[in-house]
The first five atom37 places (N, CA, C, CB, O) and aatype in JSON, in Angstrom:
{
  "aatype": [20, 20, 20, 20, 20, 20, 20, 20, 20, 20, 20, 20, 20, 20, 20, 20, 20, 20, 20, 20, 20, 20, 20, 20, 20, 20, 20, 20, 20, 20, 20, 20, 20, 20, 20, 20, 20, 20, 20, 20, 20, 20, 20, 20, 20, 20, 20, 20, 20, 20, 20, 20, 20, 20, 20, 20, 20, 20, 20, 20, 20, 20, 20, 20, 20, 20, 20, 20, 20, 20, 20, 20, 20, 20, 20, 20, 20, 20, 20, 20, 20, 20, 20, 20, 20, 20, 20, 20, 20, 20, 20],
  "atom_mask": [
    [1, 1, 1, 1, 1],
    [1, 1, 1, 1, 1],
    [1, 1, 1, 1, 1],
    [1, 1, 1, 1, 1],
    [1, 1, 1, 1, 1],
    [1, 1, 1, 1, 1],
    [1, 1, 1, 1, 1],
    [1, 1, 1, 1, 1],
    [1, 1, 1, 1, 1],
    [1, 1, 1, 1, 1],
    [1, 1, 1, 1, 1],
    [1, 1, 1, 1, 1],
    [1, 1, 1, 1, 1],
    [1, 1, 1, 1, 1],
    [1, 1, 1, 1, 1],
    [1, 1, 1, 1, 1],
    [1, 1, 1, 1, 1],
    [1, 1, 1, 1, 1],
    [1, 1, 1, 1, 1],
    [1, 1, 1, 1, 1],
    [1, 1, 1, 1, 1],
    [1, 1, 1, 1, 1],
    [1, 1, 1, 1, 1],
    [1, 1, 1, 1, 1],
    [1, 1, 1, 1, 1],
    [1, 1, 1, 1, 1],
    [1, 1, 1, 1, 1],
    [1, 1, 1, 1, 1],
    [1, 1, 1, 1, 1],
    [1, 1, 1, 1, 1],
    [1, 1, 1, 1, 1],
    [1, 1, 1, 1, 1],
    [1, 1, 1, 1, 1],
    [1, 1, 1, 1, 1],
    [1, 1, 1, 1, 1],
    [1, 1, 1, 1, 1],
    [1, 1, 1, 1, 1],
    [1, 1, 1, 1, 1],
    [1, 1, 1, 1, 1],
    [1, 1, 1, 1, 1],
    [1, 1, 1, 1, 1],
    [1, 1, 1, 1, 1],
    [1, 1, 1, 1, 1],
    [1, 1, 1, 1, 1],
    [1, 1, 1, 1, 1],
    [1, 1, 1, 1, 1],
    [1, 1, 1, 1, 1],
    [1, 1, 1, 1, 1],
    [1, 1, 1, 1, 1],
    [1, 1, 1, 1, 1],
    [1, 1, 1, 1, 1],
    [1, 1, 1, 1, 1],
    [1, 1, 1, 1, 1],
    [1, 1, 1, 1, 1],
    [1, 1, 1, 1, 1],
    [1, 1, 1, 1, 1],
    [1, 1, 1, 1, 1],
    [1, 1, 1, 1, 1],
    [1, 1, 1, 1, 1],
    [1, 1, 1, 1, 1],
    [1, 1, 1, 1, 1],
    [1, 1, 1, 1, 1],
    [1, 1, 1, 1, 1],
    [1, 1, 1, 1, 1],
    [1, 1, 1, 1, 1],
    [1, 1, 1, 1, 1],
    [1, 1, 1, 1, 1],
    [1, 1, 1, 1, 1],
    [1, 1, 1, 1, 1],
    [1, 1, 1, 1, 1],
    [1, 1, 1, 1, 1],
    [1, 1, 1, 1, 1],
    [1, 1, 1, 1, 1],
    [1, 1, 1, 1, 1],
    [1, 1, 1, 1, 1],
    [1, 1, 1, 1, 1],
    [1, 1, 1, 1, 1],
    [1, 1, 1, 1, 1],
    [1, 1, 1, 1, 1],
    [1, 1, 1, 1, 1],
    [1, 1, 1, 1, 1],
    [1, 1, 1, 1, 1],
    [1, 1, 1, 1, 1],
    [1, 1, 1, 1, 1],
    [1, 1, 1, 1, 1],
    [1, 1, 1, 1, 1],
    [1, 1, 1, 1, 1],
    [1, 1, 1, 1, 1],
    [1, 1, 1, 1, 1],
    [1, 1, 1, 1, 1],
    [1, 1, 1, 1, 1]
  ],
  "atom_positions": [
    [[98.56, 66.75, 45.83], [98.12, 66.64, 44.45], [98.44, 65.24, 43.93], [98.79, 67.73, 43.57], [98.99, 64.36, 44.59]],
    [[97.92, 65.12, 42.36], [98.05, 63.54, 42.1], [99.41, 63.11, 41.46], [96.88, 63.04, 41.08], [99.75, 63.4, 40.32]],
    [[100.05, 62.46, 42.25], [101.51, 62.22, 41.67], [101.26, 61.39, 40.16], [102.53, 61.16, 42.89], [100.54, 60.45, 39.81]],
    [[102.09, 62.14, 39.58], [102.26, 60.75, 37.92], [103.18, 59.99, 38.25], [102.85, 61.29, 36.13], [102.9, 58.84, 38.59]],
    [[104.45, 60.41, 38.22], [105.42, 59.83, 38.69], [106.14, 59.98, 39.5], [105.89, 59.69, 38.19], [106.2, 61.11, 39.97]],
    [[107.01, 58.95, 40.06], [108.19, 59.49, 40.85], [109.46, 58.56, 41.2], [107.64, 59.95, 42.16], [109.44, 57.5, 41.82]],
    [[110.6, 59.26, 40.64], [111.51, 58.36, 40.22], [112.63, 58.73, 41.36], [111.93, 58.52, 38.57], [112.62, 59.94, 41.61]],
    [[113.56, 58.01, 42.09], [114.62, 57.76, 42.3], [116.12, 57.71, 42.07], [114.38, 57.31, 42.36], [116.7, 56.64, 41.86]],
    [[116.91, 59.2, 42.13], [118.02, 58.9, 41.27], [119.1, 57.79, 42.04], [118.76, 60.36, 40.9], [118.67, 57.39, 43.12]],
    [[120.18, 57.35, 41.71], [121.36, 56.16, 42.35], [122.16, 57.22, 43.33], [122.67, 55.29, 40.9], [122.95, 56.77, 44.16]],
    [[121.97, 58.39, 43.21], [122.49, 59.78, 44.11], [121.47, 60.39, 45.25], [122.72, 61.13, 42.98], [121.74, 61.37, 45.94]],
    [[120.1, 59.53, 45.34], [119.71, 59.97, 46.17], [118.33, 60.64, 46.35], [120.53, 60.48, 46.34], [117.45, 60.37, 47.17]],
    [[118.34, 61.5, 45.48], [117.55, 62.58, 44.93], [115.92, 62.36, 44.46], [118.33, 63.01, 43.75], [116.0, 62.21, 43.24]],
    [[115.02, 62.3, 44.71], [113.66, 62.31, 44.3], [112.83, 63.14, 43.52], [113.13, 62.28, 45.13], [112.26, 64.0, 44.2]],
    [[112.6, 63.15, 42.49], [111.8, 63.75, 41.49], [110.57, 63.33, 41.26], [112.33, 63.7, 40.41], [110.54, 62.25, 40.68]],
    [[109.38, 63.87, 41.55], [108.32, 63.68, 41.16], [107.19, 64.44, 40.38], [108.06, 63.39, 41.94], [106.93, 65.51, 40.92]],
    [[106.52, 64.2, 39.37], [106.02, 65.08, 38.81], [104.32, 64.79, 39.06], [106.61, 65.12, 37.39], [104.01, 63.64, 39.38]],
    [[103.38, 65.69, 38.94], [102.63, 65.61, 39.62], [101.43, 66.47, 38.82], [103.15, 65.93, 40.86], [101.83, 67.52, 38.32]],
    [[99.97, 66.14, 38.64], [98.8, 67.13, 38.59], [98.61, 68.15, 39.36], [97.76, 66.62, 38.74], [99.08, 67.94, 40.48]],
    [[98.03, 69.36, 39.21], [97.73, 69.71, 40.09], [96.3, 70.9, 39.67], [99.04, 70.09, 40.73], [95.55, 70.73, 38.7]],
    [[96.24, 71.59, 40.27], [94.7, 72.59, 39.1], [94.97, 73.35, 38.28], [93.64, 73.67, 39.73], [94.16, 73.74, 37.43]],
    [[96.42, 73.81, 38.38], [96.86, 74.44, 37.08], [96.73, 73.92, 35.59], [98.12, 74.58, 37.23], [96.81, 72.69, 35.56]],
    [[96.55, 74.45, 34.45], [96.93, 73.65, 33.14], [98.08, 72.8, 33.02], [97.11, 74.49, 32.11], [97.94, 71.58, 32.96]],
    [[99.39, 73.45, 32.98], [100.59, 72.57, 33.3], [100.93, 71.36, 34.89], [101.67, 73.77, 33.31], [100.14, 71.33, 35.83]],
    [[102.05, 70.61, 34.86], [102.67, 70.02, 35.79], [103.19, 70.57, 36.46], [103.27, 69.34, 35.58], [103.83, 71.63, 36.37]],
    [[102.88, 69.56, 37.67], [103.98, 70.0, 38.87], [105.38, 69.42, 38.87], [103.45, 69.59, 40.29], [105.77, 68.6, 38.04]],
    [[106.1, 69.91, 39.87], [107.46, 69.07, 40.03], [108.16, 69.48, 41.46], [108.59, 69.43, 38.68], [108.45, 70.62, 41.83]],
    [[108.35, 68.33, 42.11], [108.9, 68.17, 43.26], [110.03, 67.34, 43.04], [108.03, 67.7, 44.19], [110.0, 66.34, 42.33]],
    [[111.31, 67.88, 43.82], [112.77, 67.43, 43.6], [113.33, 67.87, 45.31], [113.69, 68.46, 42.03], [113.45, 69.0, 45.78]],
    [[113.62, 66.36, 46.05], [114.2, 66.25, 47.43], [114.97, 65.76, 47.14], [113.69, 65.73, 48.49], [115.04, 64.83, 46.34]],
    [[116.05, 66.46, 47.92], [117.42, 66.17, 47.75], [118.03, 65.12, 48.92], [118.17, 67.58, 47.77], [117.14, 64.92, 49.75]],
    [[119.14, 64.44, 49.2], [119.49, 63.83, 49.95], [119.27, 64.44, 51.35], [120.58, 63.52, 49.58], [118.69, 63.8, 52.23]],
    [[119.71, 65.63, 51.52], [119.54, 66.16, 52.44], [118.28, 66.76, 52.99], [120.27, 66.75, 52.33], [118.38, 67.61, 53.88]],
    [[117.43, 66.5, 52.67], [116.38, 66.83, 52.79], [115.74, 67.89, 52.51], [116.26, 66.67, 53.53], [114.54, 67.99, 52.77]],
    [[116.52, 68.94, 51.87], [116.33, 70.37, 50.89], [114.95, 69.83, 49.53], [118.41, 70.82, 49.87], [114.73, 68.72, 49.05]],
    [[114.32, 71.07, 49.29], [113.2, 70.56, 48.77], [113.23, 71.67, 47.41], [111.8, 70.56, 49.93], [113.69, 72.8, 47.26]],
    [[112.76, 71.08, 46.88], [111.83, 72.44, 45.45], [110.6, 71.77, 44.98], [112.9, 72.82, 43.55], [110.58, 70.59, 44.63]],
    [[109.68, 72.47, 44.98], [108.26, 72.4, 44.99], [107.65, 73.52, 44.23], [107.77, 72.38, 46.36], [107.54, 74.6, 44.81]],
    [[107.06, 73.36, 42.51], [106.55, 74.14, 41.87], [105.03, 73.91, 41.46], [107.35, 74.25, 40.98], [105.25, 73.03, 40.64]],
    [[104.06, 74.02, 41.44], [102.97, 73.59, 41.2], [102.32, 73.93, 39.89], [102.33, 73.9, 42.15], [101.11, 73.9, 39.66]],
    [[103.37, 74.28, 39.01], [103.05, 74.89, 37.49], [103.92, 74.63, 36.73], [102.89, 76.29, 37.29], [103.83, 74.88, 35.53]],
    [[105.35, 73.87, 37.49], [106.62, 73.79, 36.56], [107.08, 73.4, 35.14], [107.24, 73.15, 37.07], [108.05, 73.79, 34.47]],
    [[105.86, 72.28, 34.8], [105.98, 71.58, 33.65], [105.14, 72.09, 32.41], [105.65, 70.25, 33.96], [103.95, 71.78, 32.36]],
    [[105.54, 72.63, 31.72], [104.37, 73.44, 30.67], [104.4, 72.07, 30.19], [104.77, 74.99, 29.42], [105.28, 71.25, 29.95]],
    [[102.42, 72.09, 30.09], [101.96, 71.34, 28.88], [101.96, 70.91, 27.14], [101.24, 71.61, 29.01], [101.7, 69.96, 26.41]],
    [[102.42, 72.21, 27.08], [103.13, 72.12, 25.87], [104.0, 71.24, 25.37], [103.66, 72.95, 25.77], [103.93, 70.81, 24.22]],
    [[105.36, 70.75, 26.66], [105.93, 70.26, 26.61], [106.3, 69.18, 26.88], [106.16, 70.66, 26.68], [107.3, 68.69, 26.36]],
    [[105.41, 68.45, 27.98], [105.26, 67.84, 28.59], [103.97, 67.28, 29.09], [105.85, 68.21, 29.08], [103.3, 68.12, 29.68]],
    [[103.15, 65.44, 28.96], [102.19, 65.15, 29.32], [101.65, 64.29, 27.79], [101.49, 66.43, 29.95], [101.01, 63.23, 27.75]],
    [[102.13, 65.09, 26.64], [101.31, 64.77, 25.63], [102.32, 64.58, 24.51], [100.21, 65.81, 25.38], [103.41, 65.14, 24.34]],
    [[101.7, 63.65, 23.8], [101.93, 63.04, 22.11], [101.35, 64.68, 20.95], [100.35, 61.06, 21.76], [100.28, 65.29, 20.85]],
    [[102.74, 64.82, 20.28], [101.92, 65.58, 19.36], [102.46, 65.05, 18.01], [102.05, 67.22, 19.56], [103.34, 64.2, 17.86]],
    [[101.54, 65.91, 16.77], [101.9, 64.99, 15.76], [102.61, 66.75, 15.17], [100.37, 63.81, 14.77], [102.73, 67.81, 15.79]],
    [[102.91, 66.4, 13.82], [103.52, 67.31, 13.19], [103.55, 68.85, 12.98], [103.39, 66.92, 12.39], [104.38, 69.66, 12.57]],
    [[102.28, 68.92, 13.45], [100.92, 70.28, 13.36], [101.16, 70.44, 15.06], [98.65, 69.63, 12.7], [100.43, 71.23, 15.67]],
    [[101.68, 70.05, 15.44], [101.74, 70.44, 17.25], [100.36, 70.03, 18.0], [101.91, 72.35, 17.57], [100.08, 70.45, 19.12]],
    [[99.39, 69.01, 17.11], [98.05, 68.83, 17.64], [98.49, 68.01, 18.91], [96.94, 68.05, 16.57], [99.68, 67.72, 18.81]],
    [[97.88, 67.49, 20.19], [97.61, 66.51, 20.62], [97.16, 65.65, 20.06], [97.17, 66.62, 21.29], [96.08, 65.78, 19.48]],
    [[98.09, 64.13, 20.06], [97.15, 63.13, 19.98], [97.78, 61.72, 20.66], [96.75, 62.98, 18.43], [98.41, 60.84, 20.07]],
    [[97.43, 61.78, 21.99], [97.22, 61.31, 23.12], [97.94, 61.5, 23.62], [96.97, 60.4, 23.32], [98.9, 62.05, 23.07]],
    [[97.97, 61.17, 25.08], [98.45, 61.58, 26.42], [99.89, 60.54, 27.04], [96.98, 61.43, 27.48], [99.74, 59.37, 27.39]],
    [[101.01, 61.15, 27.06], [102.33, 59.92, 27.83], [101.41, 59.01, 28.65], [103.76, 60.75, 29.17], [100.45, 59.21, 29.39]],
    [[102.0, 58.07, 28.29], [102.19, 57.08, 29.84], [103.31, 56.92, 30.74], [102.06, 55.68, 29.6], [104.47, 57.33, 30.77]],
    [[102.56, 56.15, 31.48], [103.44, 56.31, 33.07], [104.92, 56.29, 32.73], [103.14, 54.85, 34.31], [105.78, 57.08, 33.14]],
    [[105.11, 55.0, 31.71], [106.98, 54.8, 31.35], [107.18, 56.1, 30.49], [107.55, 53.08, 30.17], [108.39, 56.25, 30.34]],
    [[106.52, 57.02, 29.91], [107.15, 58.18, 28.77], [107.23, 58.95, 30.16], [106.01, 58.98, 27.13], [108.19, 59.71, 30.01]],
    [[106.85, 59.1, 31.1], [106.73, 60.18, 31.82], [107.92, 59.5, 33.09], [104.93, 60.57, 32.24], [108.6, 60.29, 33.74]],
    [[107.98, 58.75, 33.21], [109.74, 58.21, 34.15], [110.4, 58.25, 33.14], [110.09, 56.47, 34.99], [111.13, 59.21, 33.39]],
    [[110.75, 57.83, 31.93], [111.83, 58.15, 30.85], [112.34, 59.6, 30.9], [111.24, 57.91, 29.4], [113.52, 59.93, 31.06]],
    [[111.24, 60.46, 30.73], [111.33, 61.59, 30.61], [112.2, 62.78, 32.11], [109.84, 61.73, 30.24], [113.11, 63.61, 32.19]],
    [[111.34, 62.24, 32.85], [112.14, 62.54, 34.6], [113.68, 62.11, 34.54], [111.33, 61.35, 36.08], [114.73, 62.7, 34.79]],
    [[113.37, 60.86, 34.13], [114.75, 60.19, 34.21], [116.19, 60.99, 33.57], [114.54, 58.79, 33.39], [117.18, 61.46, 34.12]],
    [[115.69, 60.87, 31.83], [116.43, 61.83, 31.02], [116.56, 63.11, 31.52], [115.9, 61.96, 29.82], [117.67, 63.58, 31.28]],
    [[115.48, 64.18, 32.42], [115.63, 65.46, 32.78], [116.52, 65.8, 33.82], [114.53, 65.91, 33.06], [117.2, 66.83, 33.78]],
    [[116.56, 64.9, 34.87], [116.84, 64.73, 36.33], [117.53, 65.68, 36.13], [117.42, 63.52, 37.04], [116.94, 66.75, 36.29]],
    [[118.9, 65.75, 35.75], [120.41, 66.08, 36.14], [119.79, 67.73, 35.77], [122.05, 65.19, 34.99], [119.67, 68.47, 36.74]],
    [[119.43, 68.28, 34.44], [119.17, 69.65, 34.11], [117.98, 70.2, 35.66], [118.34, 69.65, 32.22], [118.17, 71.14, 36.44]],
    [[116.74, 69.16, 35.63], [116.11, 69.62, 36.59], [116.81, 70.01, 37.7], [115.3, 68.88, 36.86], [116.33, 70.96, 38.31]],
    [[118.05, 69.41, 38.22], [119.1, 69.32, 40.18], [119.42, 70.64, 39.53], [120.99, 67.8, 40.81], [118.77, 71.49, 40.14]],
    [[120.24, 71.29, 38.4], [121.28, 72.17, 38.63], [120.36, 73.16, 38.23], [122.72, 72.02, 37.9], [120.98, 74.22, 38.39]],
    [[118.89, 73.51, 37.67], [118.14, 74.11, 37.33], [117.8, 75.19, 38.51], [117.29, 73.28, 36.85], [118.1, 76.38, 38.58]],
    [[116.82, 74.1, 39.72], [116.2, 74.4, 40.57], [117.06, 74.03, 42.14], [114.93, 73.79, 40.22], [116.56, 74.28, 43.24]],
    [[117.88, 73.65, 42.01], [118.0, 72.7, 43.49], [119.84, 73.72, 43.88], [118.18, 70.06, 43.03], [120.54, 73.43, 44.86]],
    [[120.14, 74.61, 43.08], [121.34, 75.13, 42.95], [121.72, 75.65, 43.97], [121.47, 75.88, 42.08], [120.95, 76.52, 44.37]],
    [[122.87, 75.44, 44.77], [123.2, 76.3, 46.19], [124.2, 77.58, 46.23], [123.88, 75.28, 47.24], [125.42, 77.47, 46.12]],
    [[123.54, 78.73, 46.39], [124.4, 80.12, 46.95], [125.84, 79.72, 46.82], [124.08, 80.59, 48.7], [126.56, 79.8, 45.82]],
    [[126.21, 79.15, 48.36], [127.12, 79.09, 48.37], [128.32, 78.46, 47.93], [126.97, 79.15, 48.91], [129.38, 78.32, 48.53]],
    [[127.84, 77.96, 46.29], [128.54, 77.08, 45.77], [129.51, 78.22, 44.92], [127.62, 75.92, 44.97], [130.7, 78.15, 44.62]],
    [[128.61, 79.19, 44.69], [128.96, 80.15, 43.92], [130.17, 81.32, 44.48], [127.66, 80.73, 43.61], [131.0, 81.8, 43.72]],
    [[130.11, 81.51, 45.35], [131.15, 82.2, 46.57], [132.19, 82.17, 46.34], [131.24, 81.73, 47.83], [132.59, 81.02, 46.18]],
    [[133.3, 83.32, 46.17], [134.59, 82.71, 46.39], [135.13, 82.32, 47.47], [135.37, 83.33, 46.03], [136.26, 81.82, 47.45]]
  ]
}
């Protein structure tokens, strides 16, 4: 699918967000280790993609830097969101 962005954390980690035929975004997050999460609907439009004004209308679409700002700012919620390991949880 068509990548928008895809940013690089200093830990390793790859986030990319992405078109795909759904209404909403995608989002792909590889981890150092090569562990993956791959959603093809993850990003509601609602929330993500678009300028709204007060009335919740659209009026126009992020660009490339609102949409790495945005990855950027999310990263850390996105890792512990989706990328979370079992056995971290274990006693």
């Amino acid at each position: 699918m068509g990548t928008i962005v895809e940013v690089t954390l200093p830990d390793g980690y790859k986030i990319r967000a992405f078109s795909s035929m759904y209404m909403d975004y995608g989002l792909e997050i590889i981890a150092p280790d090569g562990k993956e999460y791959y959603n093809a609907s993850c990003l509601c439009c609602d929330s993500y993609g678009f300028y709204r004004n007060d009335d919740d209308e659209v009026i126009g679409e992020w660009s490339k830097d609102t949409w790495k700002e945005m990855m950027l700012s999310e990263a850390d919620c996105f890792i512990e969101a989706y990328m979370w390991d079992p056995e971290y949880f274990e006693d």
